[in-house]
N, C-alpha and C positions, 0 to 999 in steps of 0.2 A: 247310418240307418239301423245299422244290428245295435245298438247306444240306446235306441229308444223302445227296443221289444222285440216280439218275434215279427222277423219279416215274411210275410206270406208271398207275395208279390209287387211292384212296380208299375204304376200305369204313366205313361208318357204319352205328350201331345207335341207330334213334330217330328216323330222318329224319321222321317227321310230328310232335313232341314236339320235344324240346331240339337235334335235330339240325337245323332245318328251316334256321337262319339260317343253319347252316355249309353246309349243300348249297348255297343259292343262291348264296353265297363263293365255291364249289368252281366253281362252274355259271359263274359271270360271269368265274374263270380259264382257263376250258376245260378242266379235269379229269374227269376220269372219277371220277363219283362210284357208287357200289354198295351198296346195303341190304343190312346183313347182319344175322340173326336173332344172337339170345341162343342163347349156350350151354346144353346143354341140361344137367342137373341132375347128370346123370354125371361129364360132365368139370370142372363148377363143383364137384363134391363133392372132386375128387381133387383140381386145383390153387388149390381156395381162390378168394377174390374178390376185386379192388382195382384200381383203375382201371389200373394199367400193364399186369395181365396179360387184364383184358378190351380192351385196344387191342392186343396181340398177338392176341391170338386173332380181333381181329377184322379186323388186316390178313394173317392166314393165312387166314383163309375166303376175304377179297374176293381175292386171288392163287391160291387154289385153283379156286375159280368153286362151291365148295359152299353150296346153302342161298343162295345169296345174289339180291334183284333190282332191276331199277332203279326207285331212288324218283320219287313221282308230281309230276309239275311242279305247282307253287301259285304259279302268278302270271298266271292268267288266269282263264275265267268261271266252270269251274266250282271253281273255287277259291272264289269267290264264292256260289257256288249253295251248298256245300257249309256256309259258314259263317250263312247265312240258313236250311238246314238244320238246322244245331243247334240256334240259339237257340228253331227252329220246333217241335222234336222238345220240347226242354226245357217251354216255353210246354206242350205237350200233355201228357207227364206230368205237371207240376202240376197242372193240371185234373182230369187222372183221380184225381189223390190228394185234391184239394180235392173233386172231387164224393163219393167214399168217405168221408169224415169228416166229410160233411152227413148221409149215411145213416145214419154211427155213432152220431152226436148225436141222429138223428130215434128211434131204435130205443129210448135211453134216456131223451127227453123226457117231461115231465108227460103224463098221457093226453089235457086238453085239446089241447095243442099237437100232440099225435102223430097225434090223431084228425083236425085241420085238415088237416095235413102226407099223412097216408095215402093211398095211390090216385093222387099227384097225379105225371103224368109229368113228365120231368127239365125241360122248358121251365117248365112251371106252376109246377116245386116252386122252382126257381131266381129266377124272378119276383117268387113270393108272400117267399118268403123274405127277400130282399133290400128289401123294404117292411114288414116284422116290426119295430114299433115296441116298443121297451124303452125305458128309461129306466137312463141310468149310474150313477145315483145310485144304483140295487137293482140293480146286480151282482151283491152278497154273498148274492141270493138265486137258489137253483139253478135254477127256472123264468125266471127273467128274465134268467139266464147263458144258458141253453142258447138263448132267443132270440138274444139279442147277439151268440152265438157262428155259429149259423145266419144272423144278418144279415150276418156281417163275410166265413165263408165265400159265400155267394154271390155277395157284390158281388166279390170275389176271383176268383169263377168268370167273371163278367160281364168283368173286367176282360182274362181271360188268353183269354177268346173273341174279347174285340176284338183283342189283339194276334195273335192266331192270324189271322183274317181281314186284319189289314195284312199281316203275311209272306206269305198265298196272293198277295195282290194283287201280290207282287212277285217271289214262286216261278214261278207261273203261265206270264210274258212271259218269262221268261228261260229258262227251260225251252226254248219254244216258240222262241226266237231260238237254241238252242245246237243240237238236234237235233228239229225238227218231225216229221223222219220217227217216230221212235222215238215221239213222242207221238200221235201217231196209230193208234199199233196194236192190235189190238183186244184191251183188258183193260187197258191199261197208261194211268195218268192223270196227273197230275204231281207226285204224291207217288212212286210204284214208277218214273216217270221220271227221277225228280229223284236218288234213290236209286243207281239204275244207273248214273247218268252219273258219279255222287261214286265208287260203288267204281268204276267202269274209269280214273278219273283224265282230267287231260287233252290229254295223248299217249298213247295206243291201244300204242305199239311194247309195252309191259310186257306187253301181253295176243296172246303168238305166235301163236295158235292159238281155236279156240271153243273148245277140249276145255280149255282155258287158262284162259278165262273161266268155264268152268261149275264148272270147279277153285274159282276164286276166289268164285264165289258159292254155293258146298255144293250144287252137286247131282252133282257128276260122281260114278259107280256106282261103290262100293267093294266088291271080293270079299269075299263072303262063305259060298264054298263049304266044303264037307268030305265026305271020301270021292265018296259016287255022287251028294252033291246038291250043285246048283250054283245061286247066286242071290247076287243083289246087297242090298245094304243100302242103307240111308240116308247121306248124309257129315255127319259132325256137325262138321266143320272150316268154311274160311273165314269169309266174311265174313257172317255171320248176317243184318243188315240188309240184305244185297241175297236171301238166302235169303228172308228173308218174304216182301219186294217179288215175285222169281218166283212165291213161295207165293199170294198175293193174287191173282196175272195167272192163275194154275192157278184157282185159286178163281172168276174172274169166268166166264173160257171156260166152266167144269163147268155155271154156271148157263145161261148164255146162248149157244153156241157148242154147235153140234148135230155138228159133228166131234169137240167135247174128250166130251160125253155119250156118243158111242155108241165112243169106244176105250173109257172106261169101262166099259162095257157089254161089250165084246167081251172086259179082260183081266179083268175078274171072272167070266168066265165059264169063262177059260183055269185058274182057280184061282189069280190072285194078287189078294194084300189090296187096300186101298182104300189106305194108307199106301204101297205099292209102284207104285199107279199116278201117283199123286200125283208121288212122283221118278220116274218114266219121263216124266211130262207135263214138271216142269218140268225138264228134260233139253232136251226139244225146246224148249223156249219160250227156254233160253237159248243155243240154236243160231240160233232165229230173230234173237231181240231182236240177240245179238252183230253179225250181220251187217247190222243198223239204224245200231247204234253205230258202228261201224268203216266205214260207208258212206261219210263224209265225209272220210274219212283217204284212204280210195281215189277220190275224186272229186278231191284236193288232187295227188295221185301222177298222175292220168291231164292235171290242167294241165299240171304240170312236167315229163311227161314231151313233153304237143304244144308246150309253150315251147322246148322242148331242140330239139325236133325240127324245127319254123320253124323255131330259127335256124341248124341245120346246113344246110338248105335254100335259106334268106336267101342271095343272094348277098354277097361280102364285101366289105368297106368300100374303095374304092379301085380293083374291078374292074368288069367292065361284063359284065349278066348275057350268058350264052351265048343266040345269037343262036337262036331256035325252027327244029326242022328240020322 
């Protein structure tokens, strides 16, 4: 790159995907590197697609400064939270898929079998199930399938509860060593923790503003006036999974939090829905939470700034301090 002129900057499309090795390349030469989004459908329609002219296009965006921002550093903890995240989220959708086609099997069992199985909550049925003696040899027979199949799925459930319970045991403390403040707040546990810390990344500078962050986690108010009426909608952009995570912290307050109840009470009674207080609530919750996250960034900035300031203070090496008057 430095071959063909002065290099100002690097703009890349993919930096969490195919791009992530070339960032930390870019990163460990001291370049400026710049996430730039995909073209949108229009200008892909009219000049066609192929790799030379999506690298134009995408070192015009990063020199333009449009659409574009900076990617999230992955070489620290919560880089790591984030990857015990996945496999943790994974482990729990299979569960919920594996406990659904225990109930789809139960629905079309023999009636002996269905009648056993009936009534019996998700611990009991998971249990009994997994103890459901068949014989392999009558496979070929559909009552003694639908056993075998119900035995194989629960021990399967059993198996992906215990790995879910090893990840918490290791989510939990890392959470709790990366931002305690944030886990502490009331509604917020260490899954909607754990969450929040993955979407802000692990340098905060990407997130300028709160109104920034509420951008990035859908809730920041999107117009939705016309003519004499004026109101906001819902944002059905960003990042969805930290959208829940507010959703759930909204959710916990409503039950238990006798301030999130009676705004409730107060804007239902202004005449706005329950789906419009809901995004007015998690509005606030991501103005609170932001300034939890970004707390440490500002505690880091007020060392460096009394480090700077002792040593302009410091007398200097070689003189002898001024004598007290």
């Amino acid at each position: 790159m430095h071959g063909h002129g002065r290099l100002s900057r690097v703009g890349i499309e993919g930096t969490g995907a195919y791009g992530a090795g070339l960032v930390r390349l870019l990163r460990d030469e001291q370049v400026q590197v710049i996430e730039v989004d995909p073209p949108n459908h229009k200008t892909r329609r009219f000049q066609d697609k192929s790799d030379p002219i999506d690298a134009v296009q995408a070192a015009r965006a990063a020199l333009a400064g449009e659409r574009t921002g900076t990617p999230k550093q992955r070489n620290g903890q919560v880089e790591a939270l984030r990857n015990l995240r996945v496999a943790r989220r994974s482990a729990v959708n299979q569960r919920g898929e594996t406990q659904r086609q225990m109930k789809a099997r139960i629905v079309t069992a023999p009636d002996e079998l269905r009648g056993q199985l009936r009534g019996l909550n998700i611990a009991k049925l998971i249990a009994t199930c997994a103890n459901l003696q068949a014989g392999r040899a009558d496979a070929a027979i559909p009552a003694v399938a639908v056993a075998v199949a119900l035995c194989s799925l629960a021990r399967r459930h059993q198996h992906l509860s215990t790995e879910i319970a090893n990840l918490d045991e290791l989510l939990e403390p890392l959470v709790a060593g990366i931002n305690p403040a944030l886990l502490a707040a009331n509604g917020v546990g260490p899954d909607v923790a754990g969450q929040l810390l993955v979407s802000s990344g692990e340098k905060h500078d990407r997130l300028t503003s709160e109104a920034a962050f509420a951008m990035l986690c859908g809730a920041a108010p999107i117009p939705a006036s016309s003519g004499k009426t004026t109101r906001h909608r819902l944002n059905r952009s960003g990042d969805r999974q930290a959208n829940a995570a507010l959703y759930r912290v909204v959710l916990v307050r409503l039950r238990w939090d006798p301030h999130a109840r009676d705004y409730m009470q107060r804007r239902t009674k202004e005449g706005m829905s329950e789906k419009e207080t809901i995004r007015c609530l998690k509005r606030y919750v991501a103005r609170e939470l932001y300034q939890l996250i970004t707390a440490n960034d500002l505690n880091s900035r007020l060392d460096i700034y009394r480090s700077i300031f002792a040593g302009a203070l410091a007398p200097r090496a070689g003189r002898q301090a001024r004598p007290a008057v």
